[in-house]
Backbone as a chain_set.jsonl record, in Angstrom:
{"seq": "XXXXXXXXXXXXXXXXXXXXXXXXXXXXXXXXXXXXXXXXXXXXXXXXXXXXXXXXXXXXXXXXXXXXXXXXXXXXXXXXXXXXXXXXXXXXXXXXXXXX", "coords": {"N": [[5.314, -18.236, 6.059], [5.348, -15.449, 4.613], [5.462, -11.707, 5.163], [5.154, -8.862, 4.123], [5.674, -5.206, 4.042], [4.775, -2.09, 2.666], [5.666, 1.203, 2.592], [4.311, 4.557, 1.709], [5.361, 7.349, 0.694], [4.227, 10.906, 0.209], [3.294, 13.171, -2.629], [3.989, 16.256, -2.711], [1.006, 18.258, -1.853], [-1.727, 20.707, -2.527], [-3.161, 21.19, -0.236], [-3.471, 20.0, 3.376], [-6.199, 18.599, 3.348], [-6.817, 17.775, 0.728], [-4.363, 16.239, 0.687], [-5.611, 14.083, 2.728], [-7.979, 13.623, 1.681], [-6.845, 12.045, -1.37], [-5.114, 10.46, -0.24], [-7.034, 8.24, 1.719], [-8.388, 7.925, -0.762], [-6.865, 5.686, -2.146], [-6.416, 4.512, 0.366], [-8.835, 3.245, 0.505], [-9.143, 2.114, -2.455], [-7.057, 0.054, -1.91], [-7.895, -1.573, 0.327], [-9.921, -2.922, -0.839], [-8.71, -5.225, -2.492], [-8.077, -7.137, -0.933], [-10.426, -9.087, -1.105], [-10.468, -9.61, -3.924], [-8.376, -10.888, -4.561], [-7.234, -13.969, -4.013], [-4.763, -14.981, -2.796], [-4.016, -13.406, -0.951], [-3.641, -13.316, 2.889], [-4.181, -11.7, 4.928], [-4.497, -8.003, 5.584], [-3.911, -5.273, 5.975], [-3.712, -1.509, 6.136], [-2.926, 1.397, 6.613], [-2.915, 5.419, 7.688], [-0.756, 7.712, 7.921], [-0.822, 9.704, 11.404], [0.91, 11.644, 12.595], [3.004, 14.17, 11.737], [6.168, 14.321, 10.343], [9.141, 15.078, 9.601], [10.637, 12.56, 8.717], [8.537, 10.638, 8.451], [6.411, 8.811, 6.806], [3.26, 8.526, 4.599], [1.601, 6.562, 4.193], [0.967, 2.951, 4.845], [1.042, -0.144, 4.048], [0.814, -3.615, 5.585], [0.887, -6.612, 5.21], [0.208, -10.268, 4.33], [0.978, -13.096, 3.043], [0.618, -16.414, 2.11], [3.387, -17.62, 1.031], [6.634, -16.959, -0.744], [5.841, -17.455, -3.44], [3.007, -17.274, -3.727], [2.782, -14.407, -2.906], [4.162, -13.079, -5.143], [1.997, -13.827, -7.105], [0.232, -12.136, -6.487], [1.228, -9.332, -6.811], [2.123, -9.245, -9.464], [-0.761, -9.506, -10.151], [-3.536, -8.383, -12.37], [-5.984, -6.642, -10.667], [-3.811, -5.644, -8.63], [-2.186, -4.14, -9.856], [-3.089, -2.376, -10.922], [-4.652, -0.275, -8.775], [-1.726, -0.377, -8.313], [-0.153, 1.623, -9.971], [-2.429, 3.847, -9.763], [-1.69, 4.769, -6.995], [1.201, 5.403, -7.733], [1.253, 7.824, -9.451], [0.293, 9.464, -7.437], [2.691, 8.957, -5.717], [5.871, 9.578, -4.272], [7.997, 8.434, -3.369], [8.609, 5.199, -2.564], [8.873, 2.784, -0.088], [9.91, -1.127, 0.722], [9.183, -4.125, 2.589], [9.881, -7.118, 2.885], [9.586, -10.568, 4.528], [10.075, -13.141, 6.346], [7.577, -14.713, 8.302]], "CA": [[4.485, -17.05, 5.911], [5.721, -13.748, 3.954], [5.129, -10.675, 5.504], [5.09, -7.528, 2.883], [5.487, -4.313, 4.038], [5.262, -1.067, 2.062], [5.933, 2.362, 3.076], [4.7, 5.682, 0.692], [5.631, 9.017, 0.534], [3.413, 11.233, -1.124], [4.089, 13.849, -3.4], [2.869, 17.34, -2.114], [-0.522, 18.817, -2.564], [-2.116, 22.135, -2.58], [-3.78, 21.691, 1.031], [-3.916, 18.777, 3.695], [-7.449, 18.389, 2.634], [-6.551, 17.768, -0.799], [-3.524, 14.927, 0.654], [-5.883, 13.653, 2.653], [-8.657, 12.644, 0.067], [-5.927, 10.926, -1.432], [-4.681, 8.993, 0.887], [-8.182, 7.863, 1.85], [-9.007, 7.123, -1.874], [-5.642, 4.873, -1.884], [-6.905, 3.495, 1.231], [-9.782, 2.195, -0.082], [-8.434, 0.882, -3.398], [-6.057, -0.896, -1.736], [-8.396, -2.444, 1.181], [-10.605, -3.511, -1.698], [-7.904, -6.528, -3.285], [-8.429, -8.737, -0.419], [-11.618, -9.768, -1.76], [-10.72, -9.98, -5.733], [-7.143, -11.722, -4.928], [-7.459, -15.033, -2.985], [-3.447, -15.457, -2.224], [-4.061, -12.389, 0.113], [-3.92, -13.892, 4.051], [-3.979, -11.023, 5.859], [-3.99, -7.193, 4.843], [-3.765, -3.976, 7.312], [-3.563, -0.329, 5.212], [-2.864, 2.806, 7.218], [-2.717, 6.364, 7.037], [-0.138, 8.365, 9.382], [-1.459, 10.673, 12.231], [2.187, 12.273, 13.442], [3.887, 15.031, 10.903], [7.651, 14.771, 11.213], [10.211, 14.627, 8.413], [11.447, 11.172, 8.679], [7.525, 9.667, 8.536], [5.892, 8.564, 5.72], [2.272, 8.886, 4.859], [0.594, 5.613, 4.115], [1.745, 1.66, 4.992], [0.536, -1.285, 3.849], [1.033, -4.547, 5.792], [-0.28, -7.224, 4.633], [0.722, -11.37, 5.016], [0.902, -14.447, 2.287], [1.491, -17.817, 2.621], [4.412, -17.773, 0.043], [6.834, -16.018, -2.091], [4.886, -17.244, -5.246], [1.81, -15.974, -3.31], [3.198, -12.735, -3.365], [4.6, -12.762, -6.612], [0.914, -13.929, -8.003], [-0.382, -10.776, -6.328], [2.044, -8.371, -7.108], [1.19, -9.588, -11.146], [-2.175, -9.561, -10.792], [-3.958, -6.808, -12.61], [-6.417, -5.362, -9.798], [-3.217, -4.806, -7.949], [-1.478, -3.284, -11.162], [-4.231, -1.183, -11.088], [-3.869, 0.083, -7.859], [-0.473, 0.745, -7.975], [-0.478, 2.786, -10.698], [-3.158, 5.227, -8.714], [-0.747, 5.152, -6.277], [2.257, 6.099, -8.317], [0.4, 9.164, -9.505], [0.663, 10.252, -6.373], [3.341, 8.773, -4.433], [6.993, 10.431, -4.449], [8.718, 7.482, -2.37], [8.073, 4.058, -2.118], [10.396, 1.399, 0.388], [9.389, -2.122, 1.322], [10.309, -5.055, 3.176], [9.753, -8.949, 2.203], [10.448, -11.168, 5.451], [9.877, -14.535, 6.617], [7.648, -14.803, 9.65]], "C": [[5.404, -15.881, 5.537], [4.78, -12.638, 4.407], [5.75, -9.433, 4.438], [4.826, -6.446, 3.541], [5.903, -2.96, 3.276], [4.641, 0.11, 2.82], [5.297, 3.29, 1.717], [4.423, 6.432, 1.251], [4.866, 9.851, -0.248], [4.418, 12.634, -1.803], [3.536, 15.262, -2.553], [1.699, 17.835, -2.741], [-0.422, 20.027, -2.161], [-2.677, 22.419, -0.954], [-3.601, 20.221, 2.022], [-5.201, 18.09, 3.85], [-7.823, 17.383, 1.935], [-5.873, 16.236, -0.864], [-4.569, 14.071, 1.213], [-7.345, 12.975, 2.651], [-7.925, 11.712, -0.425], [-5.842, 10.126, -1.415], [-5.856, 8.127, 1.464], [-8.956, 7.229, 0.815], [-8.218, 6.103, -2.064], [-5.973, 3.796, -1.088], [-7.809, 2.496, 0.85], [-9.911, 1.683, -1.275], [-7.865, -0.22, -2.852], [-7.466, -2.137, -0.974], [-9.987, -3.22, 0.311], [-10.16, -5.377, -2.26], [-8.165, -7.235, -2.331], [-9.293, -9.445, -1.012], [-11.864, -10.334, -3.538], [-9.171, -11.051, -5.534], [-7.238, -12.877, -3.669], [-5.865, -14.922, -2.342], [-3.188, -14.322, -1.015], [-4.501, -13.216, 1.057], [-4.077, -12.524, 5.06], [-3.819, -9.116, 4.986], [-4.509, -5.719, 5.706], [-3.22, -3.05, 6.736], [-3.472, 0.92, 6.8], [-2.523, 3.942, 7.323], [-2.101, 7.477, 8.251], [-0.951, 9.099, 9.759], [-0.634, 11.668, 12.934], [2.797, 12.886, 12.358], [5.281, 14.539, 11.492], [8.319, 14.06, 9.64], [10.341, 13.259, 8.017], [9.597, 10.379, 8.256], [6.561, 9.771, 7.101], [4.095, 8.695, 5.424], [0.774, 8.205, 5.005], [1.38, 4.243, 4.168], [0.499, 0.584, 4.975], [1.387, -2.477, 4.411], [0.322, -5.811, 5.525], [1.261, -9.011, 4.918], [0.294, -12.273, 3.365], [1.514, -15.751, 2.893], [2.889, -18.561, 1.789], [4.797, -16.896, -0.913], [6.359, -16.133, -3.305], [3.883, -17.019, -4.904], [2.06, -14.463, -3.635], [3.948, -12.28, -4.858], [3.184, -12.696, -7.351], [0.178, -12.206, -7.751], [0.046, -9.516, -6.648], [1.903, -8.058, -8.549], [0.259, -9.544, -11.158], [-2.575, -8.408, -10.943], [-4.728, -6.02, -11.624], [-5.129, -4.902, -9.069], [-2.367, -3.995, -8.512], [-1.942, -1.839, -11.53], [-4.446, -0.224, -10.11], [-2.894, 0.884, -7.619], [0.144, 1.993, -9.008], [-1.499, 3.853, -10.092], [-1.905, 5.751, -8.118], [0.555, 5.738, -6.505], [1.913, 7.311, -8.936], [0.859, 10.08, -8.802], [1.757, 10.147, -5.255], [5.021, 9.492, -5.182], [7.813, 9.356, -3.908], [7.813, 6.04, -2.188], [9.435, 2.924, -1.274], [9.231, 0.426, 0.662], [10.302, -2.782, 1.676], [9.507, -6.481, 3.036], [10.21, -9.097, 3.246], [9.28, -12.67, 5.563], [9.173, -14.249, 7.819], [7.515, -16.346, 10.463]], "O": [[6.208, -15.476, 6.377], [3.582, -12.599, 4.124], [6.948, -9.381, 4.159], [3.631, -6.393, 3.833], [7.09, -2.646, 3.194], [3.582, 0.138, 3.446], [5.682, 2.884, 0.621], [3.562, 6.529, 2.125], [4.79, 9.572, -1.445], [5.586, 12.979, -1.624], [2.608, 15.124, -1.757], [1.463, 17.825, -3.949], [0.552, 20.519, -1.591], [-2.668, 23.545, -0.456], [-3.595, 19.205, 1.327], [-5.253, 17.03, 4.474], [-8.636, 16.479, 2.126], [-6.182, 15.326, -1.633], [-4.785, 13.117, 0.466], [-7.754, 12.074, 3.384], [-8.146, 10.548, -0.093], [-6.176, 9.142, -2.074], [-5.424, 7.005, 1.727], [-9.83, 6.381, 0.991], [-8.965, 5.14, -2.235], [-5.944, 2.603, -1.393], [-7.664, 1.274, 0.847], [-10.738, 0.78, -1.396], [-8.12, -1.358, -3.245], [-7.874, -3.165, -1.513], [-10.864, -3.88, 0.87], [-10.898, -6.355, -2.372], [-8.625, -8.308, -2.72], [-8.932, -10.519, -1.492], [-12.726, -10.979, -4.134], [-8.954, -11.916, -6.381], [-7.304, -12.535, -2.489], [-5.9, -14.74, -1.125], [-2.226, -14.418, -0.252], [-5.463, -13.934, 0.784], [-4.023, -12.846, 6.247], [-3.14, -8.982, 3.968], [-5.698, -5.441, 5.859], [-2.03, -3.302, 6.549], [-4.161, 0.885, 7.819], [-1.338, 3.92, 6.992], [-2.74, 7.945, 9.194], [-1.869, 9.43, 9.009], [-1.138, 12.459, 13.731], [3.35, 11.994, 11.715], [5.541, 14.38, 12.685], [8.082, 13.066, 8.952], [10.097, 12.945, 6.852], [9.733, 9.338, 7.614], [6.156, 10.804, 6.568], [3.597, 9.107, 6.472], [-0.329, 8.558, 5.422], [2.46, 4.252, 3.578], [-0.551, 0.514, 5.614], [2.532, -2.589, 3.973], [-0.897, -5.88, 5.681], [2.416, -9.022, 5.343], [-0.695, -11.939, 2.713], [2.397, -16.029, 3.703], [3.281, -19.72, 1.919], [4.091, -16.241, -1.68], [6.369, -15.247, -4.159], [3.319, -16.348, -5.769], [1.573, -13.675, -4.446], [4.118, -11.164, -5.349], [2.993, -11.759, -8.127], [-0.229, -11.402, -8.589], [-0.777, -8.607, -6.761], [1.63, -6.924, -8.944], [-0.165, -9.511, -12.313], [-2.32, -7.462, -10.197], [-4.417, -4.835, -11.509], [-5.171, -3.705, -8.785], [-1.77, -3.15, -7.844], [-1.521, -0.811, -12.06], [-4.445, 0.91, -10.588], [-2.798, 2.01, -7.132], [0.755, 3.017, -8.7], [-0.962, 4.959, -10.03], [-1.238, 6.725, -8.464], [1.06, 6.485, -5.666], [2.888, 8.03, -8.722], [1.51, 11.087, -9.078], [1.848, 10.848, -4.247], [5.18, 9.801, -6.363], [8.916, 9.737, -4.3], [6.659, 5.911, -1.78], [10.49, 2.486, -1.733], [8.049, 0.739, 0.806], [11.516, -2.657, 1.52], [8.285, -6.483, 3.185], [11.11, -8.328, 3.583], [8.206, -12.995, 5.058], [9.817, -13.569, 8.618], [7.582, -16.404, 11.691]]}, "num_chains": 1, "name": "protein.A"}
C-alpha cells in the first residue's frame, strides 16, 4: 500500500473570505476524483484551522494499492485537471510517497 501525501501553500488573497472560497472550491475538486479514478483506495482532503507561519493551508492524504496505481492517477486527466486549479492558486507544494 502507497500512502501519498501532499501539503499546499497558497498564494495570498485579498481577504480570508476570498482564501477560503478557494480552498473549499479545491476541496471539492479534489474530493470529487475518487469516484472518476478507480486506482484511488482511500482519499482524506483537509483544510487547516491553526494560522502560524510554518503551517500550510490544505493536505491531501489519500492511499493506493501501488506505485503504478499512483502513477495511473497522477496521469490521469481529471486529476491533471485539478491540479492545474490548484496551481493557480497554490505558492508551495511538498509531498511524501511511503510504503505502508
Amino acid at each position: 500500500m502507497i500512502q501519498h501525501v501532499v501539503m499546499f501553500k497558497m498564494r495570498a488573497f485579498n481577504s480570508k473570505d476570498e482564501k477560503l472560497e478557494i480552498l473549499n472550491t479545491i476541496k471539492s475538486a479534489l474530493e470529487l476524483l475518487p469516484s472518476k479514478i478507480k486506482q484511488i483506495k482511500s482519499f482524506d482532503v483537509g483544510i487547516n484551522i491553526i494560522e502560524s507561519d510554518r503551517a500550510f493551508d490544505l493536505v491531501l492524504i489519500s492511499t493506493f494499492n501501488s506505485i503504478e496505481d499512483l502513477k495511473i492517477y497522477s496521469d490521469n486527466t481529471e486529476h491533471q485537471i485539478v491540479a492545474k486549479l490548484i496551481r493557480t492558486y497554490s505558492e508551495k507544494t511538498f509531498s511524501v510517497d511511503c510504503e505502508k
